[in-house]
Residue, then its C-alpha position, 0 to 999 in steps of 0.5 A: x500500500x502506497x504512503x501517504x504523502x505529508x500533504x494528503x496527511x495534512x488534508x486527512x487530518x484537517x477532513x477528520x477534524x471538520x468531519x469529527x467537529x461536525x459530527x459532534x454537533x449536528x445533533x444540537x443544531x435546528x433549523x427554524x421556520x417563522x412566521x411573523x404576521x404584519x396586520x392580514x399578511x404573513x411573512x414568512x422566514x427561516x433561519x438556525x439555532x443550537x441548543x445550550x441546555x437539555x430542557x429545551x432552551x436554543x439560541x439564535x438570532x433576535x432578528x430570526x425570531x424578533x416579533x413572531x408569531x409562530x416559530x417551528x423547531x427542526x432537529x438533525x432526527x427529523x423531529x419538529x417542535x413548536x417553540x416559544x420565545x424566552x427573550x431576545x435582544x436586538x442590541x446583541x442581535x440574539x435570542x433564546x427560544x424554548x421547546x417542550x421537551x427535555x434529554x435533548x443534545x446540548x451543544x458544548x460551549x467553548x471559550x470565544x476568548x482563546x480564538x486567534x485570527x487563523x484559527x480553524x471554525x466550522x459554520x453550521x446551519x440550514x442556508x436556503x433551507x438546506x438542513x444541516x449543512x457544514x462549511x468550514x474556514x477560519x477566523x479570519x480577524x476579531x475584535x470588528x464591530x457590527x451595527x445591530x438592527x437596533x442602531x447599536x454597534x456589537x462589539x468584538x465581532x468575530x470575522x470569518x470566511x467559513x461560507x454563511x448564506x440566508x439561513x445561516x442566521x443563529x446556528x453556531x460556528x465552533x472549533x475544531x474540538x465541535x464546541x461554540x465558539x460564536x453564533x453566526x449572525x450576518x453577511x456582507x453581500x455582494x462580498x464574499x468570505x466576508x461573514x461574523x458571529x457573536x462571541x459564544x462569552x456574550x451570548x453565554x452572559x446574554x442568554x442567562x439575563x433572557x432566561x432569568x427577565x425575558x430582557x437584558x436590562x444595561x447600562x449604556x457609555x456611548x462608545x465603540x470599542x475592542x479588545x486591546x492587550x496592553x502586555x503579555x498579562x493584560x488587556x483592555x478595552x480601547x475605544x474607538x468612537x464615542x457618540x455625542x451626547x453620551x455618557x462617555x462623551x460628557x465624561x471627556x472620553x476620548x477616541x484612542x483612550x484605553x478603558x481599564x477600570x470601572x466601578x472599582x473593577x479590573x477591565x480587560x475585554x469588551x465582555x468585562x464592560x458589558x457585565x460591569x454595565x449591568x441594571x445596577x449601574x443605570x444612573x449611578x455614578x461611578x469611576x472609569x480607569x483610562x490610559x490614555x497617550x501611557x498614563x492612567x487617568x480616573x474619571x466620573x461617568x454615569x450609565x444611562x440604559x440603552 
């Protein structure tokens, strides 16, 4: 029998690892039909979703499901379910649904922080109505915000070629290992190989607040922003841009600062702010830790809920 040469190992290696990922989750993916009723018409649309917890609840998109009336759960095993909205964010652009029925598959979610650009992902989904269908790529960079529906910026968006389409919308990309990494969320067309996810770290806090109050109540600075490491050990959050009128733009945020502090609290990514930005902190002042042009600066801000 003839060796395999170093190249075909390397493509058997890579086949295994999107075909063992894909298998792995596949049992956790569902396509979703909706229908949104507008007065005597009805629209109708699809789109994906993953579950996260053995008694029925799934995440998506909150534009898939955001006003609808009727929402019909698929699985990989041919079983269809109706669904019931829990919650559904328009500001992150996700949403948690659930169906009756409990020992469902969970999918395992991963740690969206351990990406690096480059790092290999698997997209799955029902584009175009096409169930269970797998693409693969990589991320292709991080740290790139989204304008939501809503007119807020999502930050900390992951970009990836792996191939999404109409459908793709709310089903997850994972890792090599087949755990969540993100929830697919948009295309840029005419582009292609130009696609995002949410973070799995955000959806993961998201979805916790939809469970527990149907909604997620935050604090809002007015700022757009990114993960930036400061050195091997730390990282923050660097702005950059700040909307006028705002609560970071009456604090004299400035464009280029680097946020690592609030309230108190160390700051080291996007999804530290976003949990420090809680109900609680709406209308009360507080300190926010800047670095700006190398030297560390204080200054009052107060949330407004956005």
């Amino acid at each position: 029998m003839e060796k395999a040469t170093p190249d075909a190992q390397l493509l058997d290696a890579y086949s295994a690892a999107v075909s063992g990922a894909a298998e792995r989750l596949n049992p956790s993916v569902v396509h979703l039909a909706v229908v949104k009723r507008e007065g005597l018409r009805a629209q109708r649309g699809a789109g994906s979703g993953f579950v996260f917890t053995a008694n029925g609840y799934i995440i998506t998109n909150s534009h898939v499901v955001h006003g609808a009336s009727s929402i019909e759960a698929t699985f990989a095993d041919g079983r269809s379910l109706k669904a019931e909205l829990v919650g559904d964010d328009p500001h992150t652009d996700l949403a948690v649904i659930r169906v009756k029925a409990d020992g469902l598959a969970a999918a395992q979610l991963g740690d969206s922080a351990a990406l690096k650009p480059g790092s290999l992902v698997i997209a799955m989904g029902s584009p175009l109505g096409f169930q269970t269908t797998v693409t693969a790529g990589v991320v292709s960079a991080l740290g790139r915000s989204l304008r939501s529906e809503s007119g807020r910026l999502i930050d900390d968006v992951i970009q990836t070629d792996a191939a999404l389409n109409p459908g793709n919308s709310g089903g997850p990309l994972a890792n090599s290992r087949g755990e969540v990494v993100g929830v697919n969320t948009a295309i840029i067309l005419p582009a292609q190989g130009i696609c995002f996810a949410i973070p799995v770290n955000t959806a993961k806090w998201v979805a916790g607040e939809l469970i527990r109050s149907g909604r997620v109540r935050r604090g809002w600075l007015g700022i757009a922003a990114q993960d930036v490491r400061l050195d091997r050990e730390t990282g923050g959050v660097l702005v950059v841009g700040v909307e006028p009128d705002s609560p970071a733009g009456s604090a004299g945020v400035e464009e280029g600062d680097v946020l690592v502090g609030f309230g108190g609290k160390s700051v080291k990514s996007t999804d530290d702010l976003h949990r420090a930005l809680t109900e609680d902190a709406i209308g009360a002042s507080a300190r926010l830790d800047v670095v700006r042009e190398g030297r560390r600066e204080a200054v009052s801000i107060t949330p407004r809920e956005g």
